[in-house]
C-alpha positions in Angstrom: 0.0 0.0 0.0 1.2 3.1 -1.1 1.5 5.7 2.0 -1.0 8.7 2.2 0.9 12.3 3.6 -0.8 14.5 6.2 -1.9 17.1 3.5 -3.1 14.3 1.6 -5.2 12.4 4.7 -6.9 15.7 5.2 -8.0 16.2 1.1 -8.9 12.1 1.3 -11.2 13.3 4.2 -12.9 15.7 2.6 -13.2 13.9 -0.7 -14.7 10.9 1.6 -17.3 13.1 3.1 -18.3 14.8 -0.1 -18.8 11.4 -1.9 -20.8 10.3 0.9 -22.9 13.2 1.0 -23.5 12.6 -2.8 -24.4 9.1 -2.2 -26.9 10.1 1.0 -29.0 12.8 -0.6 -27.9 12.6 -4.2 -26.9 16.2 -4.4 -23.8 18.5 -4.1 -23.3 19.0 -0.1 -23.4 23.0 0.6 -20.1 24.9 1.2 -18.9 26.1 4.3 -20.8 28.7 6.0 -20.0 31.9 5.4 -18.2 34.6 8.1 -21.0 34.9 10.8 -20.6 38.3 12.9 -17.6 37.3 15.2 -17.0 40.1 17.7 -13.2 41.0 17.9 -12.2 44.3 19.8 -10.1 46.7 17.3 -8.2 47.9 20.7 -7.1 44.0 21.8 -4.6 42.2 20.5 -5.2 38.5 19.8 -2.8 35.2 19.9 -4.4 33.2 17.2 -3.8 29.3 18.0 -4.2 26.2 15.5 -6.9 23.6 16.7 -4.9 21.1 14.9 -2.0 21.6 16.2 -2.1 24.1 19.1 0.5 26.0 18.1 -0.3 29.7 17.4 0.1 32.2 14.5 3.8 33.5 14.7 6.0 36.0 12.6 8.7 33.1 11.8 12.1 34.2 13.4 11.4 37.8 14.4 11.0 39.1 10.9 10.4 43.1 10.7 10.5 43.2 7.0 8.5 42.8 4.1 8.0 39.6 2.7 8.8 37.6 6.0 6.7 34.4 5.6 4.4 33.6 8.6 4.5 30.8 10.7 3.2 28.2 13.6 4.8 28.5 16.9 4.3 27.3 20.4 2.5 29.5 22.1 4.5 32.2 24.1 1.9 34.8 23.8 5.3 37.2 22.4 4.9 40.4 20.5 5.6 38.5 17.5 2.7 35.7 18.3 0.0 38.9 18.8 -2.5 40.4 16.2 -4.4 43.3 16.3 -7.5 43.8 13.9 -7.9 46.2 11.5 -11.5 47.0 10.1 -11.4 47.9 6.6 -15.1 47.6 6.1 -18.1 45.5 5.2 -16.8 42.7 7.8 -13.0 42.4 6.3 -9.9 43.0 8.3 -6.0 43.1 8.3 -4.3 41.4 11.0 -1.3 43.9 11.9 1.3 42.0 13.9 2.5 44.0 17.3 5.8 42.8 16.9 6.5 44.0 13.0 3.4 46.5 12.5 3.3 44.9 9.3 0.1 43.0 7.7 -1.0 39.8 6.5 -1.5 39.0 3.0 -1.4 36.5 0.3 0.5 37.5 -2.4 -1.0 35.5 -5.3 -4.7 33.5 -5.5 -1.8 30.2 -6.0 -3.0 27.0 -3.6 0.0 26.5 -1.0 1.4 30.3 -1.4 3.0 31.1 1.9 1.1 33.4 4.6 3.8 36.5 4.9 3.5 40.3 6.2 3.8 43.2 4.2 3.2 47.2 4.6 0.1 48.3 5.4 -1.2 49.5 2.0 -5.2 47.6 2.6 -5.3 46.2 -0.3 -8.0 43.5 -0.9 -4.8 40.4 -1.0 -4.6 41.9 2.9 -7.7 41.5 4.0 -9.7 38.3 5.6 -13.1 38.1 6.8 -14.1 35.5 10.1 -16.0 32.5 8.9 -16.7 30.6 11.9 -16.2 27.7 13.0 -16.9 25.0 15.6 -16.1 25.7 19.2 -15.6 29.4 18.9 -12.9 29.1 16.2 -13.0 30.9 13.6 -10.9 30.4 10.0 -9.3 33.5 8.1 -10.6 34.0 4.3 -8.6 35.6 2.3 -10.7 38.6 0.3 -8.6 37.9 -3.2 -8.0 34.2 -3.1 -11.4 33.0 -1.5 -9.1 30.6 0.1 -8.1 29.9 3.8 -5.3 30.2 6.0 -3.7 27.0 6.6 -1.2 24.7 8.1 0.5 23.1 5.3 0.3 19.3 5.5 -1.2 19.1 9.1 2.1 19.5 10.8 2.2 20.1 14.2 6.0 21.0 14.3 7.4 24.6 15.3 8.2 27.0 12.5 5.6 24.9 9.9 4.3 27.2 7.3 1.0 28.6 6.9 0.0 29.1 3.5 -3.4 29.4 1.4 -6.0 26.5 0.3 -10.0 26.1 -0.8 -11.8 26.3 2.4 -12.4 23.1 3.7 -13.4 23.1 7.3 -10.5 21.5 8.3 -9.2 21.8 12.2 -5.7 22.6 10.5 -7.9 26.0 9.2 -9.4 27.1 11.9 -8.0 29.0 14.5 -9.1 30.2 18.4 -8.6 33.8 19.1 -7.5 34.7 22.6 -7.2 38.2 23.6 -3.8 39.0 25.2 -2.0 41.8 27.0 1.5 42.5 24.7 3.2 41.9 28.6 0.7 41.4 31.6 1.8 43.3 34.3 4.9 42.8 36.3 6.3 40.9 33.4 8.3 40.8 30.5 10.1 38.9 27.5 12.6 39.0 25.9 13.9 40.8 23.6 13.7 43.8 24.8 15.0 45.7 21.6 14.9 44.3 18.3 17.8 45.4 15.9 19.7 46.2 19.3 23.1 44.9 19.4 25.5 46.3 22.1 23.0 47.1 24.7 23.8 49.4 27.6 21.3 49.8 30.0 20.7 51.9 33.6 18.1 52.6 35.5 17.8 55.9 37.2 15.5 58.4 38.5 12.4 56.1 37.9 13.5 55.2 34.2 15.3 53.0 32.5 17.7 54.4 29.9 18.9 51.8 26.9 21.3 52.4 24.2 22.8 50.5 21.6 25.1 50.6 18.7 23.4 52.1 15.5 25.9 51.4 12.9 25.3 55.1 11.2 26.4 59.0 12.4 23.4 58.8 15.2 23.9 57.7 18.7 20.4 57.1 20.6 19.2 56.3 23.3 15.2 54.9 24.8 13.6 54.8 27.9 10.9 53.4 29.6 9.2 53.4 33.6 9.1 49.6 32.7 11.6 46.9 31.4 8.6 45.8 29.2 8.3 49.3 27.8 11.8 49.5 26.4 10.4 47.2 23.9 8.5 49.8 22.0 9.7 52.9 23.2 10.6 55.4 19.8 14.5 55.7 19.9 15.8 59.7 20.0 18.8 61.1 18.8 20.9 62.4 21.6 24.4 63.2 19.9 24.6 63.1 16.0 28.4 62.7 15.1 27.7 63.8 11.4 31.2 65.9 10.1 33.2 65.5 13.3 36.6 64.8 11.9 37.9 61.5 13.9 34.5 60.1 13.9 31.4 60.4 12.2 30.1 57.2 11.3 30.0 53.8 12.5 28.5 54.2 15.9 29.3 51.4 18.1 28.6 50.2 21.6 27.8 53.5 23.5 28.1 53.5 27.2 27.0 56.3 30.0 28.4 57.0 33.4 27.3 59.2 35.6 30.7 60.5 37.2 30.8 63.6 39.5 27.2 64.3 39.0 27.4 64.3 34.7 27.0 61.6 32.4 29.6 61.2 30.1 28.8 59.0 27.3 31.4 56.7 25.6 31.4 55.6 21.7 33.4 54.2 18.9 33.1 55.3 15.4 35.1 55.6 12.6 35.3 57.9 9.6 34.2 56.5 6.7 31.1 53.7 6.8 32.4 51.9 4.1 36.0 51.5 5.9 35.0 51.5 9.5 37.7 48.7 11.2 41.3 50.5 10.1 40.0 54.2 11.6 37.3 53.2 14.8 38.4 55.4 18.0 36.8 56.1 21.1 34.9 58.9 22.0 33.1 60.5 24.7 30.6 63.0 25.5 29.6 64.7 28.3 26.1 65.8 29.8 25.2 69.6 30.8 23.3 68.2 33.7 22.0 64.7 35.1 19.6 63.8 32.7 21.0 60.8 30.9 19.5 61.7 27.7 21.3 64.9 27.6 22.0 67.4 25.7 25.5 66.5 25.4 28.5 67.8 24.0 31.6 66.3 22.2 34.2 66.1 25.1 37.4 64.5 23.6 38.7 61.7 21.6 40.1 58.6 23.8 43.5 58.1 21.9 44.5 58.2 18.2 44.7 54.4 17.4 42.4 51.9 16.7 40.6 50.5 19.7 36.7 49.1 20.3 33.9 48.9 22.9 34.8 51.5 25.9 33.7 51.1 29.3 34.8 52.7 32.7 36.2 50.6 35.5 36.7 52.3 39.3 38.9 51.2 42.1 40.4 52.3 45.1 38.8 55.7 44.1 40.7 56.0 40.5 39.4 55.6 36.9 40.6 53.8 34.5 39.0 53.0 30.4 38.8 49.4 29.8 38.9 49.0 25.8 39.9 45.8 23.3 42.7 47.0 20.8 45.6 44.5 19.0 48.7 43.2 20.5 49.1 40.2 18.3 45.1 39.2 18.7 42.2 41.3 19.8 42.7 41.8 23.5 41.3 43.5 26.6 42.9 46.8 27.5 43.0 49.0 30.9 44.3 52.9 30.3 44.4 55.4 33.5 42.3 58.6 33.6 42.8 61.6 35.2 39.0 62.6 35.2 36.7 60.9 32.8 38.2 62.1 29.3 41.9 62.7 29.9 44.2 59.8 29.4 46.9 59.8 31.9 49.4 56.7 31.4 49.8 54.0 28.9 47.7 51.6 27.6 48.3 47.9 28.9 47.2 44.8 28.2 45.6 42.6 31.0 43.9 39.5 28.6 44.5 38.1 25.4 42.4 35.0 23.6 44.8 32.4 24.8 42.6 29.7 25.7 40.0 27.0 23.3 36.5 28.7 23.9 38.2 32.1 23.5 39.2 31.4 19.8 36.3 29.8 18.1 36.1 31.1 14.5 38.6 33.8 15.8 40.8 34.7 18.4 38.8 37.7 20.4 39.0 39.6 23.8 36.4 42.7 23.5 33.5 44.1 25.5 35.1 44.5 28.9 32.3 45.2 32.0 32.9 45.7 35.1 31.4 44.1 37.9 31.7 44.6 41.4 30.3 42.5 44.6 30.9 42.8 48.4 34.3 44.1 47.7 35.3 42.0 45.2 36.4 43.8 41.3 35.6 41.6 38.0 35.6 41.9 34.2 33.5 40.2 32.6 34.5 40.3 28.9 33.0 38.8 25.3 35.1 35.7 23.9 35.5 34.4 20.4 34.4 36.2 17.0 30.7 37.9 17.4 30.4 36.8 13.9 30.3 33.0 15.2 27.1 31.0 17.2 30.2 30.7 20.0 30.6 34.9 21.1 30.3 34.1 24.6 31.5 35.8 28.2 34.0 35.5 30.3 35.6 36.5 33.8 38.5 38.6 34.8 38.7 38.4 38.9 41.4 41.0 40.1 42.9 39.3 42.6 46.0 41.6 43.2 45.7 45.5 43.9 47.0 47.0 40.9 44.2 46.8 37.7 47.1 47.8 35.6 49.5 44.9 35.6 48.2 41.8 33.7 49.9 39.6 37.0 47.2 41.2 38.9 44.3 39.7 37.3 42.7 35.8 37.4 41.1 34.7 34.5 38.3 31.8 35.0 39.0 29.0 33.4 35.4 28.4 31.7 33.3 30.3 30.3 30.6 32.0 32.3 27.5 32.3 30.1 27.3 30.8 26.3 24.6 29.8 24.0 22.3 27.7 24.8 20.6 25.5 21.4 18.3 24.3 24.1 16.3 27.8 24.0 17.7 29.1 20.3 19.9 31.4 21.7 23.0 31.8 20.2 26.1 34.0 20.2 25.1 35.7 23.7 27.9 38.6 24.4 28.4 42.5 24.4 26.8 42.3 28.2 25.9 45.3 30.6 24.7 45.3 34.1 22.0 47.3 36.3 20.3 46.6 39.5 16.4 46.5 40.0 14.4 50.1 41.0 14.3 48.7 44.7 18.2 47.8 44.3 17.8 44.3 45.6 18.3 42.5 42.4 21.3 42.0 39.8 20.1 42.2 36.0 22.6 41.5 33.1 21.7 42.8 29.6 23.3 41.6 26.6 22.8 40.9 22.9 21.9 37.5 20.9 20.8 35.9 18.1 17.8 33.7 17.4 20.1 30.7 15.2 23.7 29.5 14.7 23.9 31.2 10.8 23.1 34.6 12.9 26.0 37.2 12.2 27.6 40.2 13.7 25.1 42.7 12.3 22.0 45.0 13.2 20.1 41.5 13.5 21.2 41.0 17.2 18.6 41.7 19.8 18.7 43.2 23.1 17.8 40.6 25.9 17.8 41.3 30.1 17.6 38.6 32.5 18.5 38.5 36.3 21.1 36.7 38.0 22.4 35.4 41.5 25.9 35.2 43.1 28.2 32.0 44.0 28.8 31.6 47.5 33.0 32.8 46.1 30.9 36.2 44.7 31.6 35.1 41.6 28.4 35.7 39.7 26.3 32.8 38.4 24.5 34.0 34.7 22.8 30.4 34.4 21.9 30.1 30.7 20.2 32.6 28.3 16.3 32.2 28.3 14.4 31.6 25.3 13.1 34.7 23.3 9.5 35.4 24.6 9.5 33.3 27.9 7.5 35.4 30.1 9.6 36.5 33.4 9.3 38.6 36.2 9.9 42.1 36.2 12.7 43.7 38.4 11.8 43.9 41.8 10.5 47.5 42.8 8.6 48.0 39.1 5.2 47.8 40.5 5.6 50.9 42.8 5.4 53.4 39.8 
């Protein structure tokens, strides 16, 4: 006997029941009913889940551009999994995704043409009217094609495509809708930025302030009273670096401190976009009071060779610019200040790649953070190329008393946090660090990607999570959650 496919069982079925109906009453059996008057609310978003397979309606890895094809997920009730319903009339509707703002549409009237998103532009191909269906479901009917949203061949696996076919009835076409809040209170998931590599993140004075690299003359910056609302929160320009002469393009991993009552903000950039690794320097700003989102000022240039991903490190009541620059292999670098944008000494060396899991695709030091608890001074630093699914963190422990001599400083064997294929998270790196709005809690924020082909590009998102400490004060990162896994909020959010 010659084996029968899912998408096949389901047309058999229907052919099955149309012959017997033929036979039964001797005529053609009616179609399905027509859309009936489902209520939906055009203020609510909606998860839409599969009866078949209980998955739910999903924009298929993250997509925010045109033409990203649609797909079946399990539920997670993410941005990216929630539709919001837009009348255009006479019972039709676009679905506009909360995650993209894009629409649903079939491109062509073709059986099997994949579901995707497109502008907003209401034509006909992007609207669907409600027919329902048994049990409160409903199926989506396309105005164009005639035909249904569907799970192609019945699959019940993650990431299966949705695509167009006649109306039939069947349980892989219908759909329930359940209303959903885009994060219910005291929550969130990540990410927390799309497009949002190199995150920086504080929270101060009943905000939280997040910037990130932006690859072009613009550095911004967001902020939000919640660590949900960072997700959509409109990015402003606080600096634009357009015709400085030692940096005007290329922004990269921005930083602010708040030092002696002023943030000063610290960049790299280069001067030409289309050669930005030969000239990237770094840079820093300074604020005209204690609003983190300025206005600033250009303060100085941070030396006048090529160096990446600034950050400040204080001890023993000095300052001191942790950087990654060559000396043979990208490694981590430690420069004295005299105040926060005058270079007072040399530049040293304190880590290079020297060890397996610091050299996967390439030999890398970069992104040196500082971390301090109950005494205790730490680095912790990215590993590996950020181009590769193995970017990944390490640990500097200063465990002599001077942070400028190399001998001073313990690096940890292993890794400390790394992907995880478990959750699809992959190259996790580029970290900061903040504390809850009640200051009981230690947060990590850091950058990923949703797959191992993932590069070093815009693509990276911005992901937060909390962490503890070893009973050593070493802290313990666990493993990088899964994109939209709902988690608490930090502690002290619900008081605003």
């Amino acid at each position: 006997m010659i084996p029968i496919n899912h998408r096949r069982r389901g047309r058999w079925r229907a052919a099955i029941v149309f012959v017997a109906s033929i036979l039964a009453v001797g005529a053609v059996p009616a179609p399905p009913p027509a859309a009936a008057a489902v209520a939906v609310d055009p203020a609510a978003s909606y998860v839409l889940v599969n009866r078949h397979s209980g998955k739910a309606l999903d924009v298929y890895e993250l997509a925010t551009g045109d033409g990203a094809r649609i797909a079946q997920y399990s539920r997670n009730d993410g941005a990216w999994q929630q539709w919001r319903f837009l009348d255009s009339g006479g019972g039709w509707y676009r679905l506009r995704s909360h995650h993209s703002d894009k629409v649903l549409e079939f491109v062509s009237t073709a059986d099997a043409v994949d579901l995707v998103q497109n502008t907003d532009a209401n034509r006909p191909s992007q609207q669907f009217r409600l027919a329902e269906s048994p049990d409160g479901h409903v199926r989506l009917i396309n105005r164009v094609s005639g035909k249904a949203a569907d799970v192609w061949e019945w699959s019940t696996d993650d990431g299966a495509r949705v695509v167009q076919w006649p109306d039939t009835g069947g349980e892989n076409q219908q759909w329930r809708l359940v209303q959903a809040d885009a994060t219910p209170p005291g929550t969130f998931a990540n990410p927390i930025k799309h497009n949002g590599p190199d995150p920086w993140l504080q929270y101060h004075d009943g905000f939280y302030y997040l910037a990130t690299t932006t690859w072009n003359s613009t550095i911004t910056m967001r902020r939000s009273r919640t660590l949900a609302g960072l997700a959509s929160a409109a990015d402003q320009v606080v600096f634009d670096l357009s015709g400085r002469p030692n940096g005007c393009c290329n922004m990269w991993a921005p930083e602010f401190h708040l030092i002696d009552g002023r943030w000063y903000l610290y960049y790299v950039a280069g001067q030409d976009v289309e050669d930005f690794n030969p000239t990237q320097r770094l840079h820093v700003l300074e604020s005209a009071g204690t609003d983190p989102m300025g206005p600033y000022s250009f303060k100085a240039d941070l030396g006048d060779t090529w160096e990446l991903d600034p950050s400040i490190l204080r001890h023993d009541g000095r300052l001191y610019l942790l950087g990654s620059a060559m000396d043979g292999t990208q490694s981590l670098t430690i420069t004295p200040l005299s105040n926060p944008w005058t270079i007072s000494g040399a530049r040293r060396t304190i880590s290079q790649p020297t060890l397996p899991w610091e050299r996967q695709t390439h030999p890398v030091n970069e992104g040196a953070e500082p971390l301090y608890q109950d005494g205790r001074t730490m680095i912790v630093y990215s590993a590996s190329a950020c181009w590769g699914p193995d970017y990944k963190l390490g640990l500097l422990t200063l465990t002599g008393s001077d942070p400028l001599d190399r001998s001073h400083w313990t690096k940890s064997p292993n890794p400390v946090f790394q992907r995880h294929d478990g959750n699809g998270v992959f190259a996790p790196g580029h970290n900061g660090f903040f504390t809850s709005p009640d200051g009981t809690e230690s947060w990590i924020v850091y950058h990923a990607n949703d797959s191992a082909s993932g590069g070093c590009d815009m693509n990276r998102s911005t992901r937060a999570q909390r962490f503890t400490w070893n009973a050593d004060g070493t802290p313990d990162f666990g493993v990088p959650v899964r994109l939209g896994t709902t988690l608490p909020a930090p502690s002290g959010e619900s008081t605003f």
